[in-house]
PDB file of N, CA, C and O in Angstrom:
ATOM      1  N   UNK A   1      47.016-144.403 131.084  1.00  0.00           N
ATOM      2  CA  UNK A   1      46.077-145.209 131.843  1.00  0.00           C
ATOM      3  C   UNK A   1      45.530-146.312 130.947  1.00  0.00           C
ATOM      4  O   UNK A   1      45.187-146.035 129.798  1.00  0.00           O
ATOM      5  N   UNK A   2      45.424-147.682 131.473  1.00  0.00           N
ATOM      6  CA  UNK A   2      44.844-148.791 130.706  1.00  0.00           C
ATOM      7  C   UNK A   2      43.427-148.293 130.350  1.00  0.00           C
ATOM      8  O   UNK A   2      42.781-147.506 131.043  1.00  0.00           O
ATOM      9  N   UNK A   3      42.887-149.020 128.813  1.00  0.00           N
ATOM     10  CA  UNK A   3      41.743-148.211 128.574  1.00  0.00           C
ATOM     11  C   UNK A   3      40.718-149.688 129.216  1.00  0.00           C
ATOM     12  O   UNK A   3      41.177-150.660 129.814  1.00  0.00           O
ATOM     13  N   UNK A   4      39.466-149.473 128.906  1.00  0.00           N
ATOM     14  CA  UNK A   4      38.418-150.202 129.703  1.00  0.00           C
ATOM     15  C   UNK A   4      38.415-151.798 129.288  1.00  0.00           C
ATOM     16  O   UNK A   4      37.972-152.647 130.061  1.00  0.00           O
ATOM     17  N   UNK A   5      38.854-152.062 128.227  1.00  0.00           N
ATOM     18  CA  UNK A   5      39.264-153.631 128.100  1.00  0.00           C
ATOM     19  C   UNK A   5      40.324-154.085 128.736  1.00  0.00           C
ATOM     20  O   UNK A   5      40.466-155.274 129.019  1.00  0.00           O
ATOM     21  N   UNK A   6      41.203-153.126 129.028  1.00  0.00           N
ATOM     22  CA  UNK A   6      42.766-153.499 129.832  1.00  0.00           C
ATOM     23  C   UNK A   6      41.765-153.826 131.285  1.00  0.00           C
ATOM     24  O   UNK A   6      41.750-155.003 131.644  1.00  0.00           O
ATOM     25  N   UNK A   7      41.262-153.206 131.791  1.00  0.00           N
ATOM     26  CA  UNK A   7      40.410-153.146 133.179  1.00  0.00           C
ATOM     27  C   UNK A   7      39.920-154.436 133.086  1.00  0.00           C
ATOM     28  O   UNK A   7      40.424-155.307 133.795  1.00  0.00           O
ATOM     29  N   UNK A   8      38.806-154.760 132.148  1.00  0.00           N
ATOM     30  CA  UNK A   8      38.155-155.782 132.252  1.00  0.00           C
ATOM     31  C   UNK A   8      39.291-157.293 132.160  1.00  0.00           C
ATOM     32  O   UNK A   8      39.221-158.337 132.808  1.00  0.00           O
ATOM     33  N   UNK A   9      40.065-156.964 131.330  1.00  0.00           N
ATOM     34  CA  UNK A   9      41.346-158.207 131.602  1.00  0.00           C
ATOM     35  C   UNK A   9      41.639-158.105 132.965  1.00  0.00           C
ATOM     36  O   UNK A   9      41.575-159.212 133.498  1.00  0.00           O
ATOM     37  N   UNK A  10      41.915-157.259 133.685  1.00  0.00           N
ATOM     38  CA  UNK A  10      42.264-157.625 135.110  1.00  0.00           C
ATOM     39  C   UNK A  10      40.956-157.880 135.931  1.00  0.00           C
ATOM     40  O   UNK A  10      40.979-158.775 136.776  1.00  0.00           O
ATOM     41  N   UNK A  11      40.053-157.300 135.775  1.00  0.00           N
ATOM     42  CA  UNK A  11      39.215-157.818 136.578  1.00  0.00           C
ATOM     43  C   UNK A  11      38.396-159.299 136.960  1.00  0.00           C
ATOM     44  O   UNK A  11      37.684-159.650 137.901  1.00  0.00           O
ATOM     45  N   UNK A  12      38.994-160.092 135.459  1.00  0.00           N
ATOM     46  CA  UNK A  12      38.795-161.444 135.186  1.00  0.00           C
ATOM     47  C   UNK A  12      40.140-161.860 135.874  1.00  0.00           C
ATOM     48  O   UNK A  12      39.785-162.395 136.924  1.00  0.00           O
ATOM     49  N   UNK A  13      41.186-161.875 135.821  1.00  0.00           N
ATOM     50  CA  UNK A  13      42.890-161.739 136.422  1.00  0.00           C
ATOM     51  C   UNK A  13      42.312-162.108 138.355  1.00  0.00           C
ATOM     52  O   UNK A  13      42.307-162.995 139.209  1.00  0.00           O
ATOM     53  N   UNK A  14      41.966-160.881 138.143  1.00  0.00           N
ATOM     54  CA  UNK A  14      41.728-160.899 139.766  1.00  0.00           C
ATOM     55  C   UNK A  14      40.693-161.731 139.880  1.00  0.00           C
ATOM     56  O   UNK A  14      41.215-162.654 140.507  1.00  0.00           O
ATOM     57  N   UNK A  15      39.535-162.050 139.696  1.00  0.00           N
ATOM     58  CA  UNK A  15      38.573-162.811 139.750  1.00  0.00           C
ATOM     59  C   UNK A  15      39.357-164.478 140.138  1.00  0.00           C
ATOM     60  O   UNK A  15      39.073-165.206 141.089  1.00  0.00           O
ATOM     61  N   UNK A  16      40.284-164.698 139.163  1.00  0.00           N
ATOM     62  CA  UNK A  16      40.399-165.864 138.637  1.00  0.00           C
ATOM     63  C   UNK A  16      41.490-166.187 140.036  1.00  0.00           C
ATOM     64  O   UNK A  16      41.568-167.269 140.618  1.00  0.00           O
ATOM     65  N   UNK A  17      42.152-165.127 140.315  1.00  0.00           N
ATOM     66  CA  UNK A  17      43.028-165.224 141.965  1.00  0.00           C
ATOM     67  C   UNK A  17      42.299-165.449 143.280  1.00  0.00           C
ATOM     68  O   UNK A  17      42.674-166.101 144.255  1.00  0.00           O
ATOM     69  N   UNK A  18      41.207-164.787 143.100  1.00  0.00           N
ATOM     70  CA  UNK A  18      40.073-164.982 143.938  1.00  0.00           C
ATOM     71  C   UNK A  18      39.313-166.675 144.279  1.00  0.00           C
ATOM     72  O   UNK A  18      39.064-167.271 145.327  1.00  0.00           O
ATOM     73  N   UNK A  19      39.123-167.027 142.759  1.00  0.00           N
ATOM     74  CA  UNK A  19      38.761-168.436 142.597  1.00  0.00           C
ATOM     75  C   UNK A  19      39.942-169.419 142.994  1.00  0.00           C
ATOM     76  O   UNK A  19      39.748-170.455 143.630  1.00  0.00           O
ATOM     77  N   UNK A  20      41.386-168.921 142.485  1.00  0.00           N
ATOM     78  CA  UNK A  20      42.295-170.535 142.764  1.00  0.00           C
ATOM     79  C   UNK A  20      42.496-170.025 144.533  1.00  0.00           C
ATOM     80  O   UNK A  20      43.226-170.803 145.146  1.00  0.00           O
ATOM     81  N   UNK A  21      42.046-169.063 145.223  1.00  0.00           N
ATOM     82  CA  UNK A  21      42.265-169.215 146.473  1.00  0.00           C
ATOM     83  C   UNK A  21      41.130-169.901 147.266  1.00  0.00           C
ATOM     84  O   UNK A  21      41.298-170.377 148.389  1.00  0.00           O
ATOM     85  N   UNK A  22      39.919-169.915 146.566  1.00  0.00           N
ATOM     86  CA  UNK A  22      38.828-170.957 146.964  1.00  0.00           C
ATOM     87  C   UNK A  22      38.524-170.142 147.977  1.00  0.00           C
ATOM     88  O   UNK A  22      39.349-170.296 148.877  1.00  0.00           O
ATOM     89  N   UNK A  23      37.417-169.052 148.334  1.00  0.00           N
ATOM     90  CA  UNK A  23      37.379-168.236 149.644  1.00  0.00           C
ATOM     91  C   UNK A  23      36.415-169.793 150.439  1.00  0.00           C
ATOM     92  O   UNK A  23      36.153-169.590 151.625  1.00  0.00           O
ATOM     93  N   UNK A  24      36.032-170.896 150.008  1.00  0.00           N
ATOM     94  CA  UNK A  24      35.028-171.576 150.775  1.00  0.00           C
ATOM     95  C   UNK A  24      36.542-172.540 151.687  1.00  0.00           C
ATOM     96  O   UNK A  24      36.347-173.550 152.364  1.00  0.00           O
ATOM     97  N   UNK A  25      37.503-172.107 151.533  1.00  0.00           N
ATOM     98  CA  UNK A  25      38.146-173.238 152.337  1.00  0.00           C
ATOM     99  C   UNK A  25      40.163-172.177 152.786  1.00  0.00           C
ATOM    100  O   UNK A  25      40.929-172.346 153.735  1.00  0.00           O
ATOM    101  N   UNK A  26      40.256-171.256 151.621  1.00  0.00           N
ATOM    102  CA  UNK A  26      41.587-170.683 152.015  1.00  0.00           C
ATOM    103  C   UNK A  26      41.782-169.966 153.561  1.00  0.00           C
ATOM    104  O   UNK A  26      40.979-169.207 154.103  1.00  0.00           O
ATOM    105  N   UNK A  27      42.858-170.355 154.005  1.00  0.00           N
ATOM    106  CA  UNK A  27      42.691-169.199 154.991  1.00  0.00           C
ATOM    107  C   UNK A  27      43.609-167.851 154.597  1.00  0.00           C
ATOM    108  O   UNK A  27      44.317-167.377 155.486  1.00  0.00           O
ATOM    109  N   UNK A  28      43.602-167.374 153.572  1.00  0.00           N
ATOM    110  CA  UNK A  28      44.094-166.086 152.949  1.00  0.00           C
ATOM    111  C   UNK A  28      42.908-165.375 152.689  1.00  0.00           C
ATOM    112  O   UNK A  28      42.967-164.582 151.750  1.00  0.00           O
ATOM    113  N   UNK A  29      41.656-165.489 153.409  1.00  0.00           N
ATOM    114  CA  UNK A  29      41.092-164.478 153.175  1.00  0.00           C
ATOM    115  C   UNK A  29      41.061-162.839 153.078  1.00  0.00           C
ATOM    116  O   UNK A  29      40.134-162.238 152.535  1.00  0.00           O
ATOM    117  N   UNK A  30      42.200-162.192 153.677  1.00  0.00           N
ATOM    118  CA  UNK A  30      42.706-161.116 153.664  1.00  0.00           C
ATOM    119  C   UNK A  30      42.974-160.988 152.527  1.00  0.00           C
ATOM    120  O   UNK A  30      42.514-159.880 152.250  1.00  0.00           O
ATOM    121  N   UNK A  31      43.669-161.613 151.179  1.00  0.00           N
ATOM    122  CA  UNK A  31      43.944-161.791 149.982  1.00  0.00           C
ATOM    123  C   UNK A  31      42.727-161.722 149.088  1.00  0.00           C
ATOM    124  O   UNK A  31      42.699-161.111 148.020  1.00  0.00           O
ATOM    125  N   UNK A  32      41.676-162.432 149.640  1.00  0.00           N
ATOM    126  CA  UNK A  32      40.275-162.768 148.493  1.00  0.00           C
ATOM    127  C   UNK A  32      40.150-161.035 148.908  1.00  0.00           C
ATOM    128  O   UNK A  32      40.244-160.217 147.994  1.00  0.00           O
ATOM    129  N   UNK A  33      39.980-160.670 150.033  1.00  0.00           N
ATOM    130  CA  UNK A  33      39.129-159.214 149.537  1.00  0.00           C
ATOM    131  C   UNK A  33      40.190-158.033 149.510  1.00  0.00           C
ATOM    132  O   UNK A  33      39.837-156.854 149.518  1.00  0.00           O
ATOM    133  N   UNK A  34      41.251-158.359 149.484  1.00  0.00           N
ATOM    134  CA  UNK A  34      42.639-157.509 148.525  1.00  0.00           C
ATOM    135  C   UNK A  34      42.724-157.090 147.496  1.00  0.00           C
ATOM    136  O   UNK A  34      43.048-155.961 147.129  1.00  0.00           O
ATOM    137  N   UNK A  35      42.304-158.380 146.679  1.00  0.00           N
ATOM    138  CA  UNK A  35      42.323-158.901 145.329  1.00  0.00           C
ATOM    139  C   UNK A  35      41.053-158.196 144.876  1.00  0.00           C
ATOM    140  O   UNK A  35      40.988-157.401 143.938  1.00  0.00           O
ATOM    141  N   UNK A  36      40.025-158.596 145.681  1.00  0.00           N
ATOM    142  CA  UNK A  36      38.513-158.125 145.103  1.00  0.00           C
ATOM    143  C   UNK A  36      38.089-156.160 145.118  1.00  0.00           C
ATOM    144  O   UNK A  36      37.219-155.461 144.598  1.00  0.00           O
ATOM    145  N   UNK A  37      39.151-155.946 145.927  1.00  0.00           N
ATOM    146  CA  UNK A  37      39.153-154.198 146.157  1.00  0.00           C
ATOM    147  C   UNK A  37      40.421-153.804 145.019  1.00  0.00           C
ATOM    148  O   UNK A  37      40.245-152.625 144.711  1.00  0.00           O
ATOM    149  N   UNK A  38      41.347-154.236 144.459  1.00  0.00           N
ATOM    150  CA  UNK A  38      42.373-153.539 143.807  1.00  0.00           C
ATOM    151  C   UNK A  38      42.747-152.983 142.514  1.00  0.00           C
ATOM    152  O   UNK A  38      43.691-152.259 142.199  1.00  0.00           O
ATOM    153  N   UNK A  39      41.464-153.658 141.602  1.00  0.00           N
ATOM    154  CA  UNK A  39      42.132-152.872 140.201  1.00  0.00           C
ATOM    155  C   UNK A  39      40.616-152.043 140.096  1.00  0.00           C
ATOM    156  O   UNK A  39      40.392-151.727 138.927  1.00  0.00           O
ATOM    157  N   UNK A  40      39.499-151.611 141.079  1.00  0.00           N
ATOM    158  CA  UNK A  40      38.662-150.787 140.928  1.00  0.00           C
ATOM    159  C   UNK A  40      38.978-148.863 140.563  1.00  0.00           C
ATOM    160  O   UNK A  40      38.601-148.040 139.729  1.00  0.00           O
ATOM    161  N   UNK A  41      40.087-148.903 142.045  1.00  0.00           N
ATOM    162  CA  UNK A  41      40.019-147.404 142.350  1.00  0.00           C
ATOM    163  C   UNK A  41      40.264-146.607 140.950  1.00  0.00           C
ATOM    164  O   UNK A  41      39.353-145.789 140.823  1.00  0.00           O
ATOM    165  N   UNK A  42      41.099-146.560 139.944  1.00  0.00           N
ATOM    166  CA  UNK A  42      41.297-145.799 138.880  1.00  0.00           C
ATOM    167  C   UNK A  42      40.374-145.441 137.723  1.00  0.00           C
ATOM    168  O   UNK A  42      40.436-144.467 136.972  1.00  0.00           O
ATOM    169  N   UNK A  43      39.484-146.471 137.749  1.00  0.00           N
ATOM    170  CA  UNK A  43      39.114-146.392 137.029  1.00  0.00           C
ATOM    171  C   UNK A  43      37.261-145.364 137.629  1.00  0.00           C
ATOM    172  O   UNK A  43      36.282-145.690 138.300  1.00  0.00           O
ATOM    173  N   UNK A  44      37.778-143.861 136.729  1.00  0.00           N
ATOM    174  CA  UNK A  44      36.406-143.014 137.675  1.00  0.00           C
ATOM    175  C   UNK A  44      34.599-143.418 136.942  1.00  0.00           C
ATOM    176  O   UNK A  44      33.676-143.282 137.745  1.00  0.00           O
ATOM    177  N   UNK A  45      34.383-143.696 136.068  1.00  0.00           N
ATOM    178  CA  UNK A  45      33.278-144.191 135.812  1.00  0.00           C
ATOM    179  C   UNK A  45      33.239-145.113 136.683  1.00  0.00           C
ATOM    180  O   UNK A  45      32.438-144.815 137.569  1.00  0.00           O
ATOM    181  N   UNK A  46      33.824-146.281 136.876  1.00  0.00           N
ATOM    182  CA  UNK A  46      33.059-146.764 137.980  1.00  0.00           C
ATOM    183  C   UNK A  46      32.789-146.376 139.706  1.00  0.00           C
ATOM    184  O   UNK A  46      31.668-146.498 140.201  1.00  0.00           O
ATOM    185  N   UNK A  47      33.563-146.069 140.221  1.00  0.00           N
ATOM    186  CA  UNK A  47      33.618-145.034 140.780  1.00  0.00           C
ATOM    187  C   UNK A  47      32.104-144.462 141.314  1.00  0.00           C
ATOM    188  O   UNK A  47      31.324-144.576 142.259  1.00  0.00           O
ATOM    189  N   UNK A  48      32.238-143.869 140.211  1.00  0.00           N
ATOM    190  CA  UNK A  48      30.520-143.149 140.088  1.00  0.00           C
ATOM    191  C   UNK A  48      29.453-144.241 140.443  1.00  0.00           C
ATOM    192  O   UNK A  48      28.589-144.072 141.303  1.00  0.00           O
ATOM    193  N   UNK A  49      29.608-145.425 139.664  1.00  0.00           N
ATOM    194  CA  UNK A  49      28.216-146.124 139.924  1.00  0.00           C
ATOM    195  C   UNK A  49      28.551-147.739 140.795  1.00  0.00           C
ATOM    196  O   UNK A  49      27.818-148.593 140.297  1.00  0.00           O
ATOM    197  N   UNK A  50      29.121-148.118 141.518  1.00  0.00           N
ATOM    198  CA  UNK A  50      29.764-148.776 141.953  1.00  0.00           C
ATOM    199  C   UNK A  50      30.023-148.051 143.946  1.00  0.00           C
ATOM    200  O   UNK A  50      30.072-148.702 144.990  1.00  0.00           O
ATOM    201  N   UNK A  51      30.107-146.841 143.768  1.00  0.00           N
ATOM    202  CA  UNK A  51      30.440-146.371 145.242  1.00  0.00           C
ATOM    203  C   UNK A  51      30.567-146.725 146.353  1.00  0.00           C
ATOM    204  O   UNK A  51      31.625-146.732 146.982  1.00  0.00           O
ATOM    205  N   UNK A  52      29.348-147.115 146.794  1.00  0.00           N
ATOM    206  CA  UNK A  52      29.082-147.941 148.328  1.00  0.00           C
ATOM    207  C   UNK A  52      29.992-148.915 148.222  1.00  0.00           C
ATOM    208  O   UNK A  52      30.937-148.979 149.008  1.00  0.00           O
ATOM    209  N   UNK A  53      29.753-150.065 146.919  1.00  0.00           N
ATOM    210  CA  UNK A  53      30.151-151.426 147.090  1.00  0.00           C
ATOM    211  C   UNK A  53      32.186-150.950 146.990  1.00  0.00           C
ATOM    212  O   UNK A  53      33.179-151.346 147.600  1.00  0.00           O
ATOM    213  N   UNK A  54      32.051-150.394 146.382  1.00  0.00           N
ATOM    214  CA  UNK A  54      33.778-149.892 146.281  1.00  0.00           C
ATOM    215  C   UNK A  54      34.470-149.386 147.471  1.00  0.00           C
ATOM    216  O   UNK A  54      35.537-149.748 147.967  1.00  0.00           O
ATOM    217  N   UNK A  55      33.547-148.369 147.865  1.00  0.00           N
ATOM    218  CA  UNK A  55      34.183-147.941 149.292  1.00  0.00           C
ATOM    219  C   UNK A  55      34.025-149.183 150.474  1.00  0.00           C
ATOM    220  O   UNK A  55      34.937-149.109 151.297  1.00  0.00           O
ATOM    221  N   UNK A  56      33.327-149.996 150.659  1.00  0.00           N
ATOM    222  CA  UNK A  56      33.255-151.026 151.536  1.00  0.00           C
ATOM    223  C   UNK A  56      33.998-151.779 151.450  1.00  0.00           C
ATOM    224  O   UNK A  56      34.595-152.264 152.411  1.00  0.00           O
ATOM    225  N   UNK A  57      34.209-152.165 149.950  1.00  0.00           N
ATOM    226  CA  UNK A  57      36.071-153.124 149.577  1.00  0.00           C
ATOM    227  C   UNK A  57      37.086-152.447 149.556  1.00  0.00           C
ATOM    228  O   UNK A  57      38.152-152.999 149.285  1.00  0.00           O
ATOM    229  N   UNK A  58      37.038-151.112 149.826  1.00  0.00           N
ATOM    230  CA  UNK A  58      38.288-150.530 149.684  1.00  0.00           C
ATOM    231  C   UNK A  58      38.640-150.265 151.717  1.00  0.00           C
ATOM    232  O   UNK A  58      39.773-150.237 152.198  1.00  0.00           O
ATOM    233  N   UNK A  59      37.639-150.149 152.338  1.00  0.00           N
ATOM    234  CA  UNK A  59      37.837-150.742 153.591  1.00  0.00           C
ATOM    235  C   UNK A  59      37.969-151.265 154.164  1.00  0.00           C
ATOM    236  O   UNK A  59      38.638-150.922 155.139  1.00  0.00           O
ATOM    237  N   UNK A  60      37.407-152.645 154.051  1.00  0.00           N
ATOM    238  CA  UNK A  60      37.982-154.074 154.201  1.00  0.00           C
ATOM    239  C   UNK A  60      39.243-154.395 154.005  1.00  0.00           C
ATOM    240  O   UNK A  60      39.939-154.864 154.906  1.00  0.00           O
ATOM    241  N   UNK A  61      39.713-154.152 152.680  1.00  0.00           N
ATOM    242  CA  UNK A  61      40.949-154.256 152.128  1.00  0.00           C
ATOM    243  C   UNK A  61      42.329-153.194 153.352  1.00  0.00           C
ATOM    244  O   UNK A  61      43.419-153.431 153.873  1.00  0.00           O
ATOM    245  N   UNK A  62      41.651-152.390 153.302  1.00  0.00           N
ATOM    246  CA  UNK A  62      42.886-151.485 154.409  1.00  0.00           C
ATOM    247  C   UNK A  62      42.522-152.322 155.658  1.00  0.00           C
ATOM    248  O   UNK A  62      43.220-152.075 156.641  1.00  0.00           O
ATOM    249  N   UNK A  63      41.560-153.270 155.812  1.00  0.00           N
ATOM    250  CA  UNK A  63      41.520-153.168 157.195  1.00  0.00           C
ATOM    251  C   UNK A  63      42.091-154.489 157.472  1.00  0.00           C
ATOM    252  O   UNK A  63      42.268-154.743 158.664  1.00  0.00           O
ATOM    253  N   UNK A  64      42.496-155.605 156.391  1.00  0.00           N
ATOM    254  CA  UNK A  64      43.076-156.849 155.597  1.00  0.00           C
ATOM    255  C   UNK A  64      44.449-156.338 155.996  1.00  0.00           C
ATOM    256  O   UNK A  64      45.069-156.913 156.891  1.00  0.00           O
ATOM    257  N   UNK A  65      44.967-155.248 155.348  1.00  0.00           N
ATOM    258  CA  UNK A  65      46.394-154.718 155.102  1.00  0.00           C
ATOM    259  C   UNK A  65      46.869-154.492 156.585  1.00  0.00           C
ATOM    260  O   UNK A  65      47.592-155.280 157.194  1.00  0.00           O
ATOM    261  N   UNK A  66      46.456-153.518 156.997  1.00  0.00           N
ATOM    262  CA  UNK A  66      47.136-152.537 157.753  1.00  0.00           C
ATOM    263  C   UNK A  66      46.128-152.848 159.262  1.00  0.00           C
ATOM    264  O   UNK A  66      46.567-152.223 160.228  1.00  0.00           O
ATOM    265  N   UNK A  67      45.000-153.622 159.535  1.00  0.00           N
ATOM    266  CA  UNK A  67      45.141-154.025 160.734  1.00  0.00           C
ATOM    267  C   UNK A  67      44.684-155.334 161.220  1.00  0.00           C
ATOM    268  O   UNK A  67      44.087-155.605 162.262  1.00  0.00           O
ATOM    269  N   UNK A  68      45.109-156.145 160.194  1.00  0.00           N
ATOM    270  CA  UNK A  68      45.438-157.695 160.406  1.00  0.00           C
ATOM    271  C   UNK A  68      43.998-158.509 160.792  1.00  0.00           C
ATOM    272  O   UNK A  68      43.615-159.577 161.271  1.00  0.00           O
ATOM    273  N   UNK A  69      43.654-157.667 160.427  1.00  0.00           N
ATOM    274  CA  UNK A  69      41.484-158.720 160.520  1.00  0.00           C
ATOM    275  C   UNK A  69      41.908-159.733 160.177  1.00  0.00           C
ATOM    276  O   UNK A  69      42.909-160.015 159.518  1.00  0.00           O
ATOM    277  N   UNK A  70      40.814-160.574 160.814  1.00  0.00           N
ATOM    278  CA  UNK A  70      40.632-162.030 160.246  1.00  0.00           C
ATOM    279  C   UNK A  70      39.146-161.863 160.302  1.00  0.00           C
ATOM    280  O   UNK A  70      38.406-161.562 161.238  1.00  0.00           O
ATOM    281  N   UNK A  71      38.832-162.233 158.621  1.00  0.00           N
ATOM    282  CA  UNK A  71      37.489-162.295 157.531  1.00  0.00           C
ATOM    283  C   UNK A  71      36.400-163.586 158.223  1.00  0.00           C
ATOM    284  O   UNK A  71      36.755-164.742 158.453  1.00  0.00           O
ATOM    285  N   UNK A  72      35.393-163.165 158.396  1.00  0.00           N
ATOM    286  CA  UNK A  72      34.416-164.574 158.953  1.00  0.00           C
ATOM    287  C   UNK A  72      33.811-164.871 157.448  1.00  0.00           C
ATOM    288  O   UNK A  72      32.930-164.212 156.896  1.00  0.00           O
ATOM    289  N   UNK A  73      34.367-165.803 157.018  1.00  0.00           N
ATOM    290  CA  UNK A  73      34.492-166.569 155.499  1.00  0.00           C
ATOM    291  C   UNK A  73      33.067-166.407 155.199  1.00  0.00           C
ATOM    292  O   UNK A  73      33.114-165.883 154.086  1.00  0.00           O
ATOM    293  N   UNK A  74      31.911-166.523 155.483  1.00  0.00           N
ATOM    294  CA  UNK A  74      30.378-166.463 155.476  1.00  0.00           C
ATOM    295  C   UNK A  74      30.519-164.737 154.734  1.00  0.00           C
ATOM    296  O   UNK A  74      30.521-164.655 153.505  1.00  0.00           O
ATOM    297  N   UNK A  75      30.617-163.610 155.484  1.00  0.00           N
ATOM    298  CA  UNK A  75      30.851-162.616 155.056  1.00  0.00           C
ATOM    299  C   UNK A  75      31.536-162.056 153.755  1.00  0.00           C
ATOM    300  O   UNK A  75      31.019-161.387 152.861  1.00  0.00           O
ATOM    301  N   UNK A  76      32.631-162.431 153.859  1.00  0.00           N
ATOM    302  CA  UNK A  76      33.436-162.331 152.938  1.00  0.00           C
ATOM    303  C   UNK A  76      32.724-163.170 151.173  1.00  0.00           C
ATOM    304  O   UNK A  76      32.717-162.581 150.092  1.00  0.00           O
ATOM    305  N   UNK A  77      32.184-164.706 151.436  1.00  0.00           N
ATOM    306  CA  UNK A  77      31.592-165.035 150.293  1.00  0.00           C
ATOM    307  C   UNK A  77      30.047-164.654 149.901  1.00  0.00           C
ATOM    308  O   UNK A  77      29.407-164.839 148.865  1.00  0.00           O
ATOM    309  N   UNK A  78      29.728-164.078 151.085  1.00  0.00           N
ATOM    310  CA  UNK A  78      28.050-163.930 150.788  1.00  0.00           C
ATOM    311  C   UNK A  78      27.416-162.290 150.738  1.00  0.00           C
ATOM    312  O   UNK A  78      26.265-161.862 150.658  1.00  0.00           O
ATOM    313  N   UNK A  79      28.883-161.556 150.835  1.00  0.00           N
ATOM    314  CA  UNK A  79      28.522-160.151 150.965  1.00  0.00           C
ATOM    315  C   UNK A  79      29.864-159.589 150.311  1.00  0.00           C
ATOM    316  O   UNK A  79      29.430-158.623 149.684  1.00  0.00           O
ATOM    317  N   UNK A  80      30.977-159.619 150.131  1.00  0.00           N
ATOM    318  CA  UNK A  80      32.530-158.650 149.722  1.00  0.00           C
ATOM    319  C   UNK A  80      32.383-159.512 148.454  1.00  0.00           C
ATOM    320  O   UNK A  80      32.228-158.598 147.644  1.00  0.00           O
ATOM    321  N   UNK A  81      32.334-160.483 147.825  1.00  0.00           N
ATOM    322  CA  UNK A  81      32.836-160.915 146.544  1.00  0.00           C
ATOM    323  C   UNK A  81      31.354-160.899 145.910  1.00  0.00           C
ATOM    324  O   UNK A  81      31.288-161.619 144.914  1.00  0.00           O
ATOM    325  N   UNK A  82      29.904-160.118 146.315  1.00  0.00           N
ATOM    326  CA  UNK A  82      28.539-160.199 146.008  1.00  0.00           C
ATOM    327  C   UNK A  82      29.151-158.858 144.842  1.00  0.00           C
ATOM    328  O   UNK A  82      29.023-158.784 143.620  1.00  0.00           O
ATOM    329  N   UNK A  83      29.963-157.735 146.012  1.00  0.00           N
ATOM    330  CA  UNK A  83      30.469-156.653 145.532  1.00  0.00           C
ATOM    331  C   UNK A  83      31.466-156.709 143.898  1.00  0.00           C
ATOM    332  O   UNK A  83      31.453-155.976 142.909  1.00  0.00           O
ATOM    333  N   UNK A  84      32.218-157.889 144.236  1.00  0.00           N
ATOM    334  CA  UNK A  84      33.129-157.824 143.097  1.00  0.00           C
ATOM    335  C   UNK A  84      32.027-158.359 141.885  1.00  0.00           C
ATOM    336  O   UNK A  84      31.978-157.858 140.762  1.00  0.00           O
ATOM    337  N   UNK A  85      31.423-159.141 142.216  1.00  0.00           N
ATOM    338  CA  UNK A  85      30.408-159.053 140.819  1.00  0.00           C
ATOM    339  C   UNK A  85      29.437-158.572 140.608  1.00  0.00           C
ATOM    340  O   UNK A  85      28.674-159.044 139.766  1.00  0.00           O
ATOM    341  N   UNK A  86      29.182-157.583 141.240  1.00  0.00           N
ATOM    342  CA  UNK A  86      27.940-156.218 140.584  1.00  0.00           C
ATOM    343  C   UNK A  86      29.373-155.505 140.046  1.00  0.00           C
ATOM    344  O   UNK A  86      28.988-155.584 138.879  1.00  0.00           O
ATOM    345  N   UNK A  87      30.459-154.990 139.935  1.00  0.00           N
ATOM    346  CA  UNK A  87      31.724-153.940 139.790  1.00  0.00           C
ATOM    347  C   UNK A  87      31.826-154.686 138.077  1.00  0.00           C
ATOM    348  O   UNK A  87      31.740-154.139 136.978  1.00  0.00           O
ATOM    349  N   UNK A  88      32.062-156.254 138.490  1.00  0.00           N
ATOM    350  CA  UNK A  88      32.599-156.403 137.315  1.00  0.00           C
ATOM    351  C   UNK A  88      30.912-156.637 136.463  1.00  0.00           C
ATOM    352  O   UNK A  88      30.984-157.229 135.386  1.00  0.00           O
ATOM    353  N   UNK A  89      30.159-156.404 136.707  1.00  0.00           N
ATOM    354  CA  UNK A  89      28.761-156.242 135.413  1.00  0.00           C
ATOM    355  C   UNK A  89      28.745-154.606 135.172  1.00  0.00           C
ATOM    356  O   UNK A  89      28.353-154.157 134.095  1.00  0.00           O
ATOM    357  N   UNK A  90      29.135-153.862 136.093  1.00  0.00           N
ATOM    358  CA  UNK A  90      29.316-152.791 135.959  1.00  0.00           C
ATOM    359  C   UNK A  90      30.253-152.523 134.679  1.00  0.00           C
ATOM    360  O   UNK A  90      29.849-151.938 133.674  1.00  0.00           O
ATOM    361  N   UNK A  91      31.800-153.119 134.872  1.00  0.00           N
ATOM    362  CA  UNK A  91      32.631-152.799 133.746  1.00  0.00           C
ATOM    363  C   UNK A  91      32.266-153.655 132.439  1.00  0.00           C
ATOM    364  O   UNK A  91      32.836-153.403 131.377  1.00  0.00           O
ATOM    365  N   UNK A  92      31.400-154.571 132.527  1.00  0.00           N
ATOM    366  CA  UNK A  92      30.935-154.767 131.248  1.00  0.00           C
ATOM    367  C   UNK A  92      30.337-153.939 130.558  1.00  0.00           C
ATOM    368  O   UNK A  92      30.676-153.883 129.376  1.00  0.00           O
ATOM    369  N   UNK A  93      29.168-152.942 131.079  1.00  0.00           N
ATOM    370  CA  UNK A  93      28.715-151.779 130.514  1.00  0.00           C
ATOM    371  C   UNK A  93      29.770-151.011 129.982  1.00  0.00           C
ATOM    372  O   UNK A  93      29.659-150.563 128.840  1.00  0.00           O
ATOM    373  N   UNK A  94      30.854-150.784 130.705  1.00  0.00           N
ATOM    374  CA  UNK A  94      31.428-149.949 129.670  1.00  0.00           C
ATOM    375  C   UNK A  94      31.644-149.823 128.761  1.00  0.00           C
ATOM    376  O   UNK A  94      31.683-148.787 128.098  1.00  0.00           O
ATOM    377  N   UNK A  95      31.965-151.488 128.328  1.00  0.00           N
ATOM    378  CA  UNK A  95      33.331-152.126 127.208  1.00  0.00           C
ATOM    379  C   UNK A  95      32.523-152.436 125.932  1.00  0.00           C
ATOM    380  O   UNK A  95      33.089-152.889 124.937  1.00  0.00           O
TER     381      UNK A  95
END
């Protein structure tokens, strides 16, 4: 398993996929909160302190995948990517 700096490299990775898709104008929003739910789950310390906001991107994200939502962009930038950066201040504590 990648140790907690490998994590934090992807979580900047993904961040930075998040940003060149521009959630204020892409219409791949299914992608911004793909991206923003995917390199969380393994890692179980966060897990622990992260929960709500994890399980809510990890629902979105299935619900992106597997039943073709379309994201009301307001939501997605002012509440799902609020999530990806409390996760990633979270994995700064670790590291």
């Amino acid at each position: 398993m990648p140790d907690q700096q490998a994590h934090l490299h992807q979580t900047r990775h993904n961040h930075d996929l998040i940003t060149t898709l521009d959630p204020a104008t892409t219409p791949f929003l299914d992608w911004v909160v793909t991206g923003a739910f995917y390199w969380v789950g393994k890692v179980k310390e966060l897990r622990r302190t992260v929960r709500p906001r994890y399980k809510e991107l990890e629902f979105q994200s299935q619900r992106a995948r597997y039943q073709c939502v379309t994201f009301d962009r307001n939501d997605v930038q002012q509440r799902l990517l609020v999530y990806l950066t409390d996760i990633e201040q979270e994995i700064r504590k670790l590291i």
